[in-house]
DOLUM-887075 format. One record per residue (C-alpha): residue in one letter; x, y, z. Coordinates in steps of 0.02 Angstrom, whole numbers, plus 50000, padded with zeros to 5 digits. Layout:
! DOLUM-887075
AXYZ...
***
This chain:
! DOLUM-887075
X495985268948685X495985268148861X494555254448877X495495243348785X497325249148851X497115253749015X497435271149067X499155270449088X499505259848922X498515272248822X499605287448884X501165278548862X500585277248666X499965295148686X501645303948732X502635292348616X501505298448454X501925315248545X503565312848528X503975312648721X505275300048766X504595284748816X505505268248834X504795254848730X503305242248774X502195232348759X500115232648816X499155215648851X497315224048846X495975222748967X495155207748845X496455197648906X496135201849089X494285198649059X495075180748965X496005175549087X494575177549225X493105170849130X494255156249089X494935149349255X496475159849250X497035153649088X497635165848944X496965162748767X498065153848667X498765165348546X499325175148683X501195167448697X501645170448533X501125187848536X502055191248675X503615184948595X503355194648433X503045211148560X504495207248651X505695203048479X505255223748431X505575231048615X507325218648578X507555227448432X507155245748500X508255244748632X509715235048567X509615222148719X508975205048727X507935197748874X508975183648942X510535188048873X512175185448943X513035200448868X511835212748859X510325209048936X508625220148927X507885221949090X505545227749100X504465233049216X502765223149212X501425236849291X499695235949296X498385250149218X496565249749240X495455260649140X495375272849294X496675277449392X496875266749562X498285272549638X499345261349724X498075247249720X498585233649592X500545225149591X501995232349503X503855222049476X505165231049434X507075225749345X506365208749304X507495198749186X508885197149284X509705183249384X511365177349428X512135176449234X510905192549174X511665202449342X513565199649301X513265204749142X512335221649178X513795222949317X514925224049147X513905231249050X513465247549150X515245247049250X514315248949396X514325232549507X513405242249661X512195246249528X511615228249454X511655222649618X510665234649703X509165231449564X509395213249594X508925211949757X507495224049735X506925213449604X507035196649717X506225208149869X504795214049745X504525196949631X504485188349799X503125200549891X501865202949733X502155187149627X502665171549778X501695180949914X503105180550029X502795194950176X503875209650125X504585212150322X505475195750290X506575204950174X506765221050262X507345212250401X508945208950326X509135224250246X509115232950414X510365218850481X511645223350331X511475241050367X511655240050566X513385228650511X513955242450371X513515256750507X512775264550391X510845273050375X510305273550197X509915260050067X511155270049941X512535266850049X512865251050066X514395241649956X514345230649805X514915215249926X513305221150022X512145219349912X512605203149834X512555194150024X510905202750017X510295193549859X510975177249929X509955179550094X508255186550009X508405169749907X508615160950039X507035167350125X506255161049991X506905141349985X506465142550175X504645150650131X504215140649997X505285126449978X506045129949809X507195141449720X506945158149668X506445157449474X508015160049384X507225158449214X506525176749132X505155171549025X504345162349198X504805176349267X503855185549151X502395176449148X502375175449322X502225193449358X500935195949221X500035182549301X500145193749501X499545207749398X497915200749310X497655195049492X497915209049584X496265214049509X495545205149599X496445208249770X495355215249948X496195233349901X495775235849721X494045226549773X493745240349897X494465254549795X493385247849661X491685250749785X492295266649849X492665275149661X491015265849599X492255255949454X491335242049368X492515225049402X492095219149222X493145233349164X494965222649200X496485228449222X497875230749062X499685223049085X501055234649031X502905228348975X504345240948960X505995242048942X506825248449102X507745263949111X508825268049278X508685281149399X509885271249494X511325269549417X512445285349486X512285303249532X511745307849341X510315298649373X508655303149471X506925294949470X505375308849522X503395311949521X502815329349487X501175338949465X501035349949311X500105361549447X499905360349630X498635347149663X497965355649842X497955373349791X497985372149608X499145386349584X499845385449421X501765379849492X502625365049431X502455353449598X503405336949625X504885326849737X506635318249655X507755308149723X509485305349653X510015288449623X508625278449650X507195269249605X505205274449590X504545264249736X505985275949836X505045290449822X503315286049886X503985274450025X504575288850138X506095279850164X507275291350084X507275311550070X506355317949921X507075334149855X506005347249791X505715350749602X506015371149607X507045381949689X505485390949758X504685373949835X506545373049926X506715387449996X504595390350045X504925372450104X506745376250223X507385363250135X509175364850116X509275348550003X509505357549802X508225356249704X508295347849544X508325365949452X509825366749545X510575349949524X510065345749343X509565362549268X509685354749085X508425338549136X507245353349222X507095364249077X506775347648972X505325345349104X504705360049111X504545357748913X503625344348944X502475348549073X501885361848935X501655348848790X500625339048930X499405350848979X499165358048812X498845339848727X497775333148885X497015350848933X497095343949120X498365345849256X499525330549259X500025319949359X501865312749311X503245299549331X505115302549255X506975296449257X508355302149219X509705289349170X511375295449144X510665313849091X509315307348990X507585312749040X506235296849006X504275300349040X503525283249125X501835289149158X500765303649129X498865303449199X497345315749247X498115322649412X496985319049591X496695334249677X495865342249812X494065349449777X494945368049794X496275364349663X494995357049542X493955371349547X495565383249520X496345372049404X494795373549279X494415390849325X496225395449268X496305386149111X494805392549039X495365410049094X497045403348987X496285398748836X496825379348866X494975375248866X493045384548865X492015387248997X491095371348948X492385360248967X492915369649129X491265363249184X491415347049122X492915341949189X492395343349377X491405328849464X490145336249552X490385326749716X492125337549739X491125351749784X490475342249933X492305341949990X492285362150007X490655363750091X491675354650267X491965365250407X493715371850458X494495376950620X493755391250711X495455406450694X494585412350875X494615392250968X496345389851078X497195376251023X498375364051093X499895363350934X500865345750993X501695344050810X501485349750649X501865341350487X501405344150293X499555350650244X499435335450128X497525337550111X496745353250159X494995352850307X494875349050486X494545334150556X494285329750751X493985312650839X494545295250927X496455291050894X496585275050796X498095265550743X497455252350616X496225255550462X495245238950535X495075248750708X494295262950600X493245254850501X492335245550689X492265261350772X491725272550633X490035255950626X489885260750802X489695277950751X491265285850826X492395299050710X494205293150703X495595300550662X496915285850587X498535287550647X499915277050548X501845279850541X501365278250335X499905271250232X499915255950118X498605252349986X497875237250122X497435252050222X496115258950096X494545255250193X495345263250355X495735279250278X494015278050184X493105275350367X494165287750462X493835307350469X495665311950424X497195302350433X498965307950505X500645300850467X502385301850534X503675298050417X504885310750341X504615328850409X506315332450397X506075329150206X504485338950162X504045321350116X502285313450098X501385326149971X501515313149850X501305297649969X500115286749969X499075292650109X498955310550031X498795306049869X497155293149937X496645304550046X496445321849923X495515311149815X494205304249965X494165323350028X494745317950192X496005331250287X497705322450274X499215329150411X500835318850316X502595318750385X502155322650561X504075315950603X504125323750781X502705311350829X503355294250869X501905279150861X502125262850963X500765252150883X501095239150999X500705247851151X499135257451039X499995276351085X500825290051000X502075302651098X502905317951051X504015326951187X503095322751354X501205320651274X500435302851277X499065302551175X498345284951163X496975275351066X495175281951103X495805298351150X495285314151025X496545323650916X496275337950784X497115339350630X497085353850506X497665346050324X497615364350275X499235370950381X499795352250441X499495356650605X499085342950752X498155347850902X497745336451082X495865337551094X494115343351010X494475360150938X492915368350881X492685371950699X491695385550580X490845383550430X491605384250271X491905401650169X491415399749978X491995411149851X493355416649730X493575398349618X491945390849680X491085406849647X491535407249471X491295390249439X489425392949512X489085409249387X489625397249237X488595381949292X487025394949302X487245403449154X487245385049062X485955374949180X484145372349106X483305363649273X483255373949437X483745369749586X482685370949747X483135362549930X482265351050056X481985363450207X480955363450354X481975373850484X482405391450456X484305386450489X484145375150322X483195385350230X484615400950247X486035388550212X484905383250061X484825399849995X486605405150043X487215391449907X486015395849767X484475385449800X482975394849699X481555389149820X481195374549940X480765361049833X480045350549983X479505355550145X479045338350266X477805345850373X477975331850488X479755333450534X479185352650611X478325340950746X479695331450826X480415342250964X479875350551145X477625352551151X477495351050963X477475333351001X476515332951150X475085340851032X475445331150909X475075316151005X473515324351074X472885325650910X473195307250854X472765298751014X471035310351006X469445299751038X468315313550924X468485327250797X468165339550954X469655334151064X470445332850879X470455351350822X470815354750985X472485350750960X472675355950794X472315373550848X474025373350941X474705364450812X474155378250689X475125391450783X476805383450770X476385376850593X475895395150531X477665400050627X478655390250522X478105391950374X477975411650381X479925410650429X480255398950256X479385411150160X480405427250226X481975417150192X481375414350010X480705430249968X479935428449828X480415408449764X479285395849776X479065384449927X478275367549906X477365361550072X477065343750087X475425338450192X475685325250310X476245310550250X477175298650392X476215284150467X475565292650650X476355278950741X477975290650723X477575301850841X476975287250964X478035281651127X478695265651071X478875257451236X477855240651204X476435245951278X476065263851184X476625256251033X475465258450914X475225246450734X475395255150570X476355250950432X477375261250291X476315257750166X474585260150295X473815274450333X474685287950293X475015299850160X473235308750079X472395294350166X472785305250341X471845319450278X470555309350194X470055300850357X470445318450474X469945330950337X470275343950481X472305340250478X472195345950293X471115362250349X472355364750474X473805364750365X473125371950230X472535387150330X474325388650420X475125390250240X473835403250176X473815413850327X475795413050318X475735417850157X474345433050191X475535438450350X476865438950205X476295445450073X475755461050165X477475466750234X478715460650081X478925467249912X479105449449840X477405440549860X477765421949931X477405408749798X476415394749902X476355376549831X475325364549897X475785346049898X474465331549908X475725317649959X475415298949914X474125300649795X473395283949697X471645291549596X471115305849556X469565304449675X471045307249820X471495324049749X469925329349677X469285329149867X470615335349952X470985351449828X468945355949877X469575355450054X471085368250009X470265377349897X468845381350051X470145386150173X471065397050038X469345406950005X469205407850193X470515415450237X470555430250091X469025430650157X469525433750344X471215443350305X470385452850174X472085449450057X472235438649901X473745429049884X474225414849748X474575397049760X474825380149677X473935364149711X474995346949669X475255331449724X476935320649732X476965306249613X477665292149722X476565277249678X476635269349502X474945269949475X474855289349480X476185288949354X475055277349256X473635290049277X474685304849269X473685313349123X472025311449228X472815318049391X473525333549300X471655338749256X471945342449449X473485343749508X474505360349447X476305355049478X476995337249510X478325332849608X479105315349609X479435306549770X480915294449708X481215289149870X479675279749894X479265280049694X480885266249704X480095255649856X478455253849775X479195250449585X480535238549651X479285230749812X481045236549912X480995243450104X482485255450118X482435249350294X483155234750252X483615232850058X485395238050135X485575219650189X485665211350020X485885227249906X487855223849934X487765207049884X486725212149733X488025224749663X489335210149699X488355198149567X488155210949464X486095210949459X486065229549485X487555243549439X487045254749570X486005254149715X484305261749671X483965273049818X485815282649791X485705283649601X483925285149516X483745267549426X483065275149230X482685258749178X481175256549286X480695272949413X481495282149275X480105275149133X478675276649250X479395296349262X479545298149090X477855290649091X477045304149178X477955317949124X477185314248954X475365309849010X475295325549134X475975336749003X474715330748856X473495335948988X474225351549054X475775357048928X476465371849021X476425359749197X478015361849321X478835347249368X480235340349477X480875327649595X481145329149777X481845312949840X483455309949888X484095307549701X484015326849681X485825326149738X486425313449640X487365318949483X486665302949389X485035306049445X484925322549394X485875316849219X484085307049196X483185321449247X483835332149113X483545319048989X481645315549068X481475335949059X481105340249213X481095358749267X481935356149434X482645345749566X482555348549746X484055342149871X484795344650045X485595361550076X487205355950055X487015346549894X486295362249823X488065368149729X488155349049686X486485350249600X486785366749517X488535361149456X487855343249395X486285349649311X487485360849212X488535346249148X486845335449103X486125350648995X488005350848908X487945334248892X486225335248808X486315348248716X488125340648635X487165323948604X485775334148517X486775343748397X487915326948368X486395320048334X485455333848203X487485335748128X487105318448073X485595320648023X486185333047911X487305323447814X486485310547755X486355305547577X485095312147469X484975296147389X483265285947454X483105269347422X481175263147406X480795242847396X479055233647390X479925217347403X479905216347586X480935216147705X482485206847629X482675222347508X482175235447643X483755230047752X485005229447592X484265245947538X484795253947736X486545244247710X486745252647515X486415271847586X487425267147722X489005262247598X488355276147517X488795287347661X490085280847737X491365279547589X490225293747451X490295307847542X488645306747566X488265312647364
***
């Protein structure tokens, strides 16, 4: 029920009807959220008394009363979207207490240090997320009271401590604000569910939101709990863990503890986590026990648990617990975030452990983490200069320009520099920094092993950026926009290296090699083929693309943009011959040397296929391309001019020329391989079937000529790309020519939506904002519209021609949405870059699961539906209570 529940809500409910031990709550769903916004911030009106009833059982449960002078029950109010957003929405903690509700927990536990100590958190953390008071105003005093105890640590300060503490965080907040600190728990209570709802709404979660592609009419849930205390002596402990290890995925329990103290302790760095397991401590050096050594009861418990988890989710977890006086409480439990390796062993694994099927192995990977393994690492041979190292938080290397704020990032990255973001520890704020930079290094705790589960490396495994945590040896001076360590100065513009795979930092550009796939990612690959219905095939023009295609599975070039072979060196310089030729003389003068290089390439593509198909695309760009643009050579013609078929229409000697380098490649070919080469010929930009009728009689001559003149035969394909919506209107006509289509969603989106690409990402932002479009139609194929006109087509082209092949070749090939339409559409392939080829192949393996499961959920219905048919000739009144009657009928008869 997570829609309704939020995430976190629903897996609080989930391990309670587990029978995990959960302190009792309460959930105000994501309708109220979506209330409370759509009605000026006000909650519906039934919504108080609720509350109170909620709040009477959680009374009840516990055996304390909110407010009460004797024995007062203390909750946490913590947000929980439907996805997890780590870190980006408010949290208070201990709230119920104030100076009558403090004394008497001070009684009540026997611990004075301990009610005060979760007092003044409480006043620090009510005052930051609910009265927007600056948190530094608070810390300063802490740090003053510590200097005057001489003492380091939070945890050792004294009772009398804390309380002057209290006094002076309140009165930080009569000299902020003007008034007292609310002593009053229900508006306390309110309050805080009030920062939640709109922390929603806050620049973080807004940006989060855009990153992760969450819809903001989702809302956030509001969960109220009981609070349990990992603060309250040395039998106490608060912790995170991993069921596995989120950036290998090795199946070891994987997690930090700290005893007595809070959650917010362990992710701030401020503190020494201690490791879970004996083995982290002693792979670690740590000489801090572990809690297997500390607690070994509580570990064994959690170890229990971490089994119940995985088996009941069938996903690695990802887990907050405390331990209160030697009782273990679960607080959390949620799909863990992990690094594109782990995800692929995690799944791999668990199938291979009978936890789940190869289908759902499949199906629980998002397709864009393979992206994240396809990054280049640090050359073993390249001499590196080591200044620090620190914890390989998230594995890759990442080079570039020093930065020291995420607003510093995000200009430079605009200006198209690669940073590296250099922080002494992330906040959530710093979420478009870390999204902008190429990896991200912080300083705080080395001497801990802190920082797997900080922010930054938590954010930073799930945006696949390299992450170097704990780097303590490194000291940052943000004010003078440097970092030192020993005698190196490195400041801001300067390059540094990091490698989140061994945590090491390097001064300079240290050269990198491309990534080496196998093991996990090779399995996962063997199970998305054996599943997939569409092929893949790559966009490749270069030989160097065309390998890298093939090296990650692609079965043929799905798009091959002759023009883009005619960019570099004299290909140009004859290329511009050719346009700027006064007659068709001086013209196929020029094409002659542009024959030799065309004939070149393609032979190359061919080789590097052996055997698959390759799709050549005529001409299509408008010549003024390949035109000097210095005011005076500049030359008019626009996008939508002359371009495309209507190139070879006007110059029917470009077409010969092309067409003759692609059949002579393929003779030269097909004599020295065993495979023959499988040549497809692409008419691009095609409107009527006049346009292809007369340029397949100009192929079709040149293919005749040159079995002729070679005195081979060889095969091929005439098509044309279906980019306009009028050739998907006359789709079933243009099939009585063409032999394949391929769909151009690229400019198949400008021409159905009247959109330039050029510009459309000017206002598309603002678009998604008002919600007038989900997604932005040239990243995610838009099935509403493009997708109908395909749909269209496919149908018309295949009443014509059945058996026809067809595909797309626009960007969208890559997209996992896209290609989700695709398999619906039934397409036979879709063509991408090289390196979203494992994307593709792992994506169009989930969409032909997907399918397939709606197809057999759908004929399992079928199936059982009553035998009982109702017939009516009184119209429609008696038609519809008829469909209601054999719906009754099967709903509540069993169907007999």
């Amino acid at each position: 029920m997570k829609n309704l529940l939020g995430g976190k809500g629903a897996n609080l409910a989930e391990m309670a009807s587990i029978g995990l031990p959960v302190p009792p709550g309460f959930t105000l769903t994501t309708e109220v959220c979506t209330h409370f916004y759509q009605n000026d911030c006000q909650y519906p009106k039934e919504l108080e008394q609720q509350v109170e009833k909620a709040l009477n059982l959680v009374e009840s449960r516990t055996g304390r009363k909110f407010g009460d002078s004797i024995n007062p029950l203390l909750v946490s109010v913590r947000s929980g979207a439907r996805a997890s957003m780590p870190g980006m929405m408010d949290t208070v903690l201990n709230l119920g207490l104030n100076d009558i509700t403090v004394e008497a927990l001070a009684k009540k536990s026997g611990d004075r240090r301990f009610a005060f100590d979760s007092y003044r958190r409480f006043v620090q953390m009510y005052s930051d997320v609910v009265l927007g008071i600056e948190i530094n105003h608070f810390e300063k005093h802490l740090e003053r009271a510590k200097e005057k105890r001489g003492v380091k640590q939070d945890c050792e300060l004294l009772p009398e401590d804390l309380e002057k503490l209290v006094k002076s965080y309140k009165a930080v907040v009569q000299l902020e604000l003007g008034e007292e600190f609310p002593e009053d728990p229900k508006a306390q209570l309110w309050g805080a569910v009030g920062a939640v709802f709109n922390s929603w709404m806050n620049q973080r979660a807004k940006t989060y939101r855009a990153l992760h592609d969450i819809p903001e009419w989702w809302g956030t849930a509001v969960n109220v709990q009981a609070m349990v205390f990992g603060n309250m002596g040395n039998d106490c402990a608060t912790g995170v863990a991993f069921t596995r290890d989120p950036s290998t995925g090795k199946n070891e329990f994987y997690g930090e503890f700290l005893v007595n103290a809070q959650g917010e302790d362990v992710v701030a760095g401020i503190r020494t986590p201690q490791e879970l397991t004996i083995r982290a401590r002693q792979s670690h050096g740590s000489d801090l026990p572990s809690l297997e050594e500390v607690m070994p009861n509580i570990f064994r418990e959690l170890l229990s648990v971490r089994s119940q988890l995985e088996t009941h989710y069938k996903d690695m977890q990802d887990i907050e617990f405390t331990i209160q006086q030697g009782k273990l409480y679960m607080l959390q439990t949620r799909n863990g975030k992990r690094t594109a390796p782990a995800a692929l062993q995690i799944a791999v694994d668990m199938a291979k452990e009978g936890l789940i099927t190869k289908s759902q192995a499949l199906l629980s990977l998002k397709p864009d983490l393979i992206d994240q393994l396809l990054h280049p690492t640090l050359d073993p041979k390249a001499k590196k200069e080591i200044i620090a190292k620190g914890l390989p938080a998230s594995p890759g290397a990442a080079g570039g320009k020093v930065v020291f704020s995420a607003d510093e990032a995000v200009r430079r990255c605009k200006d198209g520099e690669k940073v590296i973001l250099v922080r002494i520890e992330t906040s959530p704020d710093d979420i478009h920094g870390l999204h902008a930079a190429e990896g991200v290094l912080t300083t705080r705790g080395i001497l801990s092993n802190s920082g797997m589960t900080s922010h930054a490396a938590v954010v930073a495994r799930g945006m696949g950026r390299p992450c170097v945590a704990g780097a303590g040896s490194i000291t940052v001076d943000y004010a003078a926009a440097k970092l030192s360590v020993g005698s190196v100065t490195v400041t801001e513009g300067q390059i540094l290296t990091i490698d989140g795979s061994t945590g090491e930092v390097m001064v300079g550009e240290v050269p990198t090699v491309p990534p080496q796939l196998s093991g996990s990612f090779g399995t996962i690959m063997q199970w998305a083929d054996e599943v997939r219905d569409m092929k893949v095939r790559a966009n490749a023009e270069t030989p160097a693309d065309a390998r890298q295609a093939k090296e990650f599975g692609a079965e043929g070039i799905g798009l091959v943009r002759t023009e883009h072979m005619f960019f570099e060196g004299q290909r140009i310089v004859a290329m511009r011959q050719m346009i700027l030729a006064t007659d068709e003389a001086d013209r196929r003068q020029a094409l002659d040397k542009l024959l030799v290089m065309q004939r070149e390439d393609i032979t190359e593509l061919f080789r590097i296929m052996d055997g698959n198909p390759v799709t050549v695309r005529l001409l299509d760009p408008p010549l003024h391309e390949f035109i000097p643009h210095t005011e005076a050579e500049m030359e008019a013609n626009p996008m939508l001019g002359h371009r495309g078929c209507r190139l070879a229409i006007t110059y029917p000697e470009i077409c010969e020329m092309q067409a003759r380098a692609i059949f002579e490649a393929a003779a030269e070919v097909g004599r020295s391989s065993k495979k023959l080469p499988v040549a497809e010929v692409m008419v691009p930009l095609v409107a009527t079937v006049e346009e292809l009728k007369l340029l397949k009689g100009v192929i079709e001559k040149t293919a005749d000529a040159v079995k002729k003149e070679q005195g081979i035969t060889f095969t091929y394909k005439i098509g044309t790309m279906i980019e306009l919506p009028r050739a998907a209107l006359q789709a079933g006509r243009l099939a009585e020519m063409a032999e394949f289509f391929s769909f151009g969603t690229n400019d198949l989106t400008q021409t159905t939506y009247g959109l330039s690409r050029d510009d459309a990402g000017s206002f598309l932002p603002e678009y998604k904002a008002k919600g007038i479009v989900e997604h932005d139609p040239f990243v995610s194929l838009d099935p509403d519209g493009v997708g109908e006109l395909i749909t269209m087509a496919v149908q018309r082209g295949r009443s014509t021609r059945p058996e026809m092949k067809m595909g797309i070749c626009g960007e969208h090939g890559g997209d996992p949405a896209s290609i989700e339409v695709c398999e619906k559409i039934g397409l036979d392939y879709v063509s991408c870059s090289p390196f979203r080829v494992p994307v593709a192949r792992l994506a169009a393996a989930q969409s032909a699961l997907k399918t397939k499961g709606e197809q057999t959920k759908q004929s399992s219905t079928k199936a059982t539906k009553p035998r009982v048919q109702f017939r009516s000739s009184r119209g429609d009144q008696d038609s519809n209570f008829a469909f209601a009657m054999a719906k009754w009928v099967y709903d509540f008869g069993d169907g007999k």
